[in-house]
Every structure is written in C-alpha cells, then in structure tokens.
N, C-alpha and C positions, 0 to 999 in steps of 0.2 A: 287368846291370841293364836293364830295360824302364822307359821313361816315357810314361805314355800323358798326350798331351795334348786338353784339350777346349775352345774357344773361343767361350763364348756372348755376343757383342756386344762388352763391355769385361770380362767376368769369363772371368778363365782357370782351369782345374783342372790340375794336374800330379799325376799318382800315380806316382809311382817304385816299382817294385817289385826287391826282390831286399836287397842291401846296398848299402849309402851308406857308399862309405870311399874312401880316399887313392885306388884303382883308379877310381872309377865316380864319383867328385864331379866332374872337370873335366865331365862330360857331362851333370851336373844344371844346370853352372854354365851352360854353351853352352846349353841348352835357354833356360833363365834369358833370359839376354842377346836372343839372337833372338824372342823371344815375348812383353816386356815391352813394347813401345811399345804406345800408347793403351790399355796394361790400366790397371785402377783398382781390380779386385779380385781378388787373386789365395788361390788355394785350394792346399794342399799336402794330396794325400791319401794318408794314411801308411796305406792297409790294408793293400797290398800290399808293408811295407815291414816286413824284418827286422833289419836292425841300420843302426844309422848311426855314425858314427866324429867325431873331432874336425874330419876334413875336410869330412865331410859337416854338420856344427852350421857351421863357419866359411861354406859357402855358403848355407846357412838365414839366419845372420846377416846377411850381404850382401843378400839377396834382401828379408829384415824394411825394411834400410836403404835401400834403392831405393824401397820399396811405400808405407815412411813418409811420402815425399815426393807422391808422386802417388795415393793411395789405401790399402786396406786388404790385409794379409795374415792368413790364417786356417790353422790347421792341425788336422786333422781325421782322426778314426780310427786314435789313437794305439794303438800296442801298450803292455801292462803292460814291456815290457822297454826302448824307445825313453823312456814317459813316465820312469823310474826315470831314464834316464840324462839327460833335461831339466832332472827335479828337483837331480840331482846337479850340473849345469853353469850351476843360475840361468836356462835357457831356458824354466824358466815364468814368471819373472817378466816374459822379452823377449817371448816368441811370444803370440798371439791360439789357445790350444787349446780344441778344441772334442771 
C-alpha cells in the first residue's frame, strides 16, 4: 500500500492506495499519529483505494475519534465496493462521506 500525503496549513489529505487490511493498517495508523498534530481537518481519499478490512475500519474509526475532538474528518471518493461494505458496518452513519 502507498499513502500519499498532502499538507495545506491545518488541512491534511491521506489517500491510501492499494488494500487496507490487517497487513497495511499499522502503516495507515503511523501515518495517522505522526501527522495529526495542529490538523483540524482531515481528508481520507479512497480513489486509490481497493479494499479495506475490519482493520482497516478499526483505524478509520480511531482516526473519526481523534478529529472529533479537534476538527472535522471527511471521506471522499468512495468505491461502489468499499461504500457497500460501510453500509454493512453502520460506517455511514459514523464517517462524514462525500
């Protein structure tokens, strides 16, 4: 998995590409952690993203609960196979999709 990161002021972009699973979540989560301070609005861009796993939702979720406190998280350019498996997990009711 690649994550490309982009830092404009206090808004961060992350687009993960590849799979988001038990393999490749600790490295969304480390991105996560080192590149949170002073954001206040953080962006998850799922184009480049093909599948994501319950590891990969458990660091989505952590990341919602971090952004709650100090600003907004957004998730953006969902695939029809990532949204189905949102829908099935109740992470549309948690995540900001766009």
């Amino acid at each position: 998995m690649t994550i490309n990161k982009i830092l404009n002021g206090t808004e961060l972009t992350l687009a993960p590409e590849g799979r988001l699973d038990t393999t490749t979540s600790p490295e969304l989560e480390a991105v996560l952690k080192e590149s949170l301070d002073g954001v206040t609005g953080l962006t998850m861009d799922f184009a480049g993203l093909e599948y994501i796993s319950s590891a990969g939702l458990r660091v989505l979720l952590a990341a919602q609960k971090i952004m709650s406190g100090k600003g907004t998280m957004k998730v953006i350019h969902v695939n029809d196979v990532i949204m189905e498996i949102f829908e099935v997990t109740g992470f549309t009711d948690i995540l900001a999709i766009e």
